[in-house]
Every structure is written in C-alpha cells, then in structure tokens.
C-alpha positions as CSV (number, residue, x, y, z in Angstrom):
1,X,-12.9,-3.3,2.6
2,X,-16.0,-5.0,1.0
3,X,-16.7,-8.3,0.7
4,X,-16.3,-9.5,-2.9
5,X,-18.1,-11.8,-5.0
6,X,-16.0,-15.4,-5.9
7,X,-15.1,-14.4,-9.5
8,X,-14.7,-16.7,-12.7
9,X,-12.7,-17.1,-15.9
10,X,-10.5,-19.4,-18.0
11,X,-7.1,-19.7,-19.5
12,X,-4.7,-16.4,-19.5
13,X,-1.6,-15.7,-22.0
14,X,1.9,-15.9,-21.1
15,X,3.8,-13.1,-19.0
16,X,3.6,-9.4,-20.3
17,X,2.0,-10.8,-23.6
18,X,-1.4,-9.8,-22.8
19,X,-4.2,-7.0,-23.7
20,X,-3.3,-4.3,-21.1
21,X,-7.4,-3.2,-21.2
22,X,-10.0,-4.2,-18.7
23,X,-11.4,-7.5,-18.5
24,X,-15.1,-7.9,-19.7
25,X,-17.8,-9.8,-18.7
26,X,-17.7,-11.5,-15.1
27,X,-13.6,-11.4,-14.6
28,X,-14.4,-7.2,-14.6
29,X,-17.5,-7.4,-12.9
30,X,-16.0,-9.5,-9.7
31,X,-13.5,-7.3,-8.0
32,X,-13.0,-9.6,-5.4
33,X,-12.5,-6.8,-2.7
34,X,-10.4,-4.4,-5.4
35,X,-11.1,-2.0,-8.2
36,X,-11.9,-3.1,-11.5
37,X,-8.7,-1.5,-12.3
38,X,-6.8,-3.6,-9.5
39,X,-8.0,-6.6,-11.1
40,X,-7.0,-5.9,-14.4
41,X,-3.5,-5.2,-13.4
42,X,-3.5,-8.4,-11.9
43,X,-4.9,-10.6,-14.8
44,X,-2.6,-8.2,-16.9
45,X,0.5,-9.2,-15.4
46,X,0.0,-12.7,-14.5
47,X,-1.4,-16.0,-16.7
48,X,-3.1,-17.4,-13.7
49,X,-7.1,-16.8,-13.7
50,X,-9.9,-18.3,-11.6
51,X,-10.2,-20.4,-9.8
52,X,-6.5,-21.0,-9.4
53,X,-6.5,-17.0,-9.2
54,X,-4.7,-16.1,-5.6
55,X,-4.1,-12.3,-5.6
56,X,-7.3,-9.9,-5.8
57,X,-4.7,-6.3,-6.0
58,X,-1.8,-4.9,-6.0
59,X,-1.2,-2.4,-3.2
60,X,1.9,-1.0,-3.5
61,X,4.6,-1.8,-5.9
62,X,8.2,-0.8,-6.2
63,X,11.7,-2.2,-8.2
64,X,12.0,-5.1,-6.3
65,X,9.2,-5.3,-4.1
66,X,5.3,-5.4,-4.5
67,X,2.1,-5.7,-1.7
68,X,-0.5,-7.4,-2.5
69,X,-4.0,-8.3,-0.9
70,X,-6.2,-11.8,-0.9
71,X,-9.7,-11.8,0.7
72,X,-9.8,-15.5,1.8
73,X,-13.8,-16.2,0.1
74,X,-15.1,-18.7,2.6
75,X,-17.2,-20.3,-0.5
76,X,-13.9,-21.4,-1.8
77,X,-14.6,-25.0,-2.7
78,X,-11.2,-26.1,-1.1
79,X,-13.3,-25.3,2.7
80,X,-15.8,-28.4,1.7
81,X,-12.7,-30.5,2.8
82,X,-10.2,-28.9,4.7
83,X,-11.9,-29.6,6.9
84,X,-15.6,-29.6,7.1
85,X,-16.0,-28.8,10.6
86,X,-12.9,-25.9,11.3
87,X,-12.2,-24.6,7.5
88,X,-8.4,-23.3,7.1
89,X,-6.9,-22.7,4.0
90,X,-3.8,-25.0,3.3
91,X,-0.6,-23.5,3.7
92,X,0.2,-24.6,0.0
93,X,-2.5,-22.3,-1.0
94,X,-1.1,-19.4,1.0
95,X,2.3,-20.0,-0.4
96,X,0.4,-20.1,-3.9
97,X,-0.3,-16.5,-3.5
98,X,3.1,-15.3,-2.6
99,X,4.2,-16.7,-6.0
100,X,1.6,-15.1,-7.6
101,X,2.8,-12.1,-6.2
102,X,6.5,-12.9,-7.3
103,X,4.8,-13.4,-10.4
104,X,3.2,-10.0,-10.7
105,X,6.4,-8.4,-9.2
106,X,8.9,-10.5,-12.3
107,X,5.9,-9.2,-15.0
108,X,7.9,-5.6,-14.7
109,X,11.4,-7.2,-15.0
110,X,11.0,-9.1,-18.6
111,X,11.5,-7.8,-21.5
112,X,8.7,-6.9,-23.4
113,X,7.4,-9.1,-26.0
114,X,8.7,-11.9,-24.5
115,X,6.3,-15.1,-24.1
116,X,8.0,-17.4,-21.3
117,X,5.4,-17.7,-18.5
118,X,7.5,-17.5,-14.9
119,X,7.8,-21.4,-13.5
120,X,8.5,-22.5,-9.5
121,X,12.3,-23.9,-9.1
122,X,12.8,-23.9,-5.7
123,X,10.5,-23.8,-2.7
124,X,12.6,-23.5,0.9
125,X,12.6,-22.8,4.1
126,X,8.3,-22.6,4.6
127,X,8.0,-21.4,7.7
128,X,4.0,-21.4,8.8
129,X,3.0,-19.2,11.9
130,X,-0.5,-19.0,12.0
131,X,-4.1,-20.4,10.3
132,X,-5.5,-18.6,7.5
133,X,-9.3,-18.9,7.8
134,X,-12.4,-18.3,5.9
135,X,-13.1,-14.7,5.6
136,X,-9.4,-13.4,6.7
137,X,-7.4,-10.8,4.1
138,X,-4.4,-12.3,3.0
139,X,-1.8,-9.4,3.5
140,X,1.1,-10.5,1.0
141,X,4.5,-9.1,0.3
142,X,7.0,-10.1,-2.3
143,X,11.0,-8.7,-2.2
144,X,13.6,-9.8,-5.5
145,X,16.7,-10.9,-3.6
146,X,18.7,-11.9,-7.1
147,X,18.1,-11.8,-10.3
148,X,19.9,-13.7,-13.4
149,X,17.9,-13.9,-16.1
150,X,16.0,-16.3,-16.8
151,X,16.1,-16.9,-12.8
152,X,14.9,-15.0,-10.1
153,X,15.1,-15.4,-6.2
154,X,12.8,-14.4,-3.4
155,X,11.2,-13.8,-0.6
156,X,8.0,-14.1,0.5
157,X,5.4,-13.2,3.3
158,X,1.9,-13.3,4.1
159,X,0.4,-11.6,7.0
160,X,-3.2,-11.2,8.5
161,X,-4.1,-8.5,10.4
162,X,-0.5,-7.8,10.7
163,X,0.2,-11.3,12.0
164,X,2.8,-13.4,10.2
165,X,1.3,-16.5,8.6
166,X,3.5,-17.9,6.4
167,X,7.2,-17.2,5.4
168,X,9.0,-18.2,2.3
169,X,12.3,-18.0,0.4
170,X,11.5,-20.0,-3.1
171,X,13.1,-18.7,-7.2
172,X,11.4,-18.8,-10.6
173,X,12.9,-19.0,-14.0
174,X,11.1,-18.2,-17.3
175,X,10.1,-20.9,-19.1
176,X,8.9,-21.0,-22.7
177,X,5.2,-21.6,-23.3
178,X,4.4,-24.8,-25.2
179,X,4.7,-23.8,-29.2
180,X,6.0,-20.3,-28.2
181,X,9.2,-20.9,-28.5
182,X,12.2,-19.3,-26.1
183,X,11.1,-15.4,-26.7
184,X,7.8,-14.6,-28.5
C-alpha cells in the first residue's frame, strides 16, 4: 500500500444528496493510500471531508456490513500534541473512524433523496486494546445490528495488522440538516 499525501477540502452535503462523480482538484488528487475512485465513494457517501475526514476506502461492502481502511498520516496535526515525544492517535479519533464507517455503511440504507445527515446517539461499551501510531493502517469494520428508521445500531472494530485496537457498540439516527427540513 503507498503512502498517501494528507489531503484537503471543505464542507460536504448531506447523506446520499451528493454528486455521485469524482472529486476535482486536490480532494481527487490525494488518494490517501486508495484509488481516486475509493475516495470518491467515500466523500460520496458521507458529509465529512478533510481534515475531519477519517476513512481513505472502502474495501469490501455488504447489506449490513462494510471494511474500510485509514492510513494513520503521521503529519496529522493532532501528533504535535499527543504527545510530542511518543505520538498515538487518541482513541476518540479511532472511534471517529468507525462512525464514519457506520456512516458510509447507513448511506446504502436511506432512502434516496433524503437530506438528514446520520448524527451519534449512543456511544458504549469502548473497549481500547492497543495504540494506534503514526504511520499504522487503520483496519476498520462496521456490522448493522438493528435498524428502525430513523435509528440505527452497531458495532464497530478497528484493527492494525490484524490486532484489535478498539471496540465499539454506539447507534445513529438521521437527523435533518439545518433549513432542509425532515426529508429533502
């Protein structure tokens, strides 16, 4: 896997309410370790972008379960502080990228057409096994457990070179996007 460049961008639309083409200009160019094509399905399902952007592909998805992959860019401006001298990405940020990959797995299960962007609920039971460095691939995998619309409940997992590093149960429910109303 190549090392990819830190990529840039701004604001994102809501869930599934997006251009479904390639991103121009530096989000296309900066693969961050995937195709250009498994970066636009990632800014295409999702309303994150960088620098809050916490999955690079999608690897394998399914119904209710997806795979994604993180390459953990040791210029990542959080590494200035935490901490100077032994860099580890915080657990909070390794549990960002699981939602993100609930996010991308709950694009597929809305309607089409509809604006809500997904929202946390309910974080619980974080378990946290092992450090995430600089430089280390974030292996992370999403299951649905239930769904009831608008609500949805998971699980989460992230794994480095096969090594759990951070478990996670946590739900998301749609919410509506400031002057977008319930359903676009």
């Amino acid at each position: 896997m190549s090392e990819p460049s830190q990529p840039s961008g701004g604001g994102g639309p809501p869930l599934r309410d997006r251009a479904r083409s390639e991103p121009s200009g530096a989000e296309g160019a900066a693969s961050a370790g995937a195709p250009a094509s498994g970066r636009a399905q990632v800014l295409a399902a999702i309303p994150h972008r960088p620098p809050f952007l916490w999955v690079d592909e999608v690897v394998e998805q399914a119904a209710d379960r997806l795979v994604a992959r993180k390459w953990v860019d040791p210029a990542e401006p959080v590494f200035q502080g935490h901490y100077p001298d032994f860099p580890l990405l915080p657990g909070v940020l390794v549990c960002e990228a699981i939602f993100q990959a609930g996010a991308i797995l709950l694009a597929s299960k809305v309607p089409p057409g509809d604006a809500r962007v997904p929202v946390m609920v309910r974080v619980q039971d974080a378990r946290f096994k092992r450090m995430v460095r600089p430089g280390d691939v974030l292996d992370l995998e999403v299951v649905l457990d239930d769904m009831l619309l608008p609500k949805f409940d998971l699980t989460g997992k992230a794994r480095v070179g096969g090594e759990l590093a951070v478990s996670v149960k946590f739900s998301c429910a749609l919410a509506p996007r400031p002057g977008a109303g319930e359903r676009a």
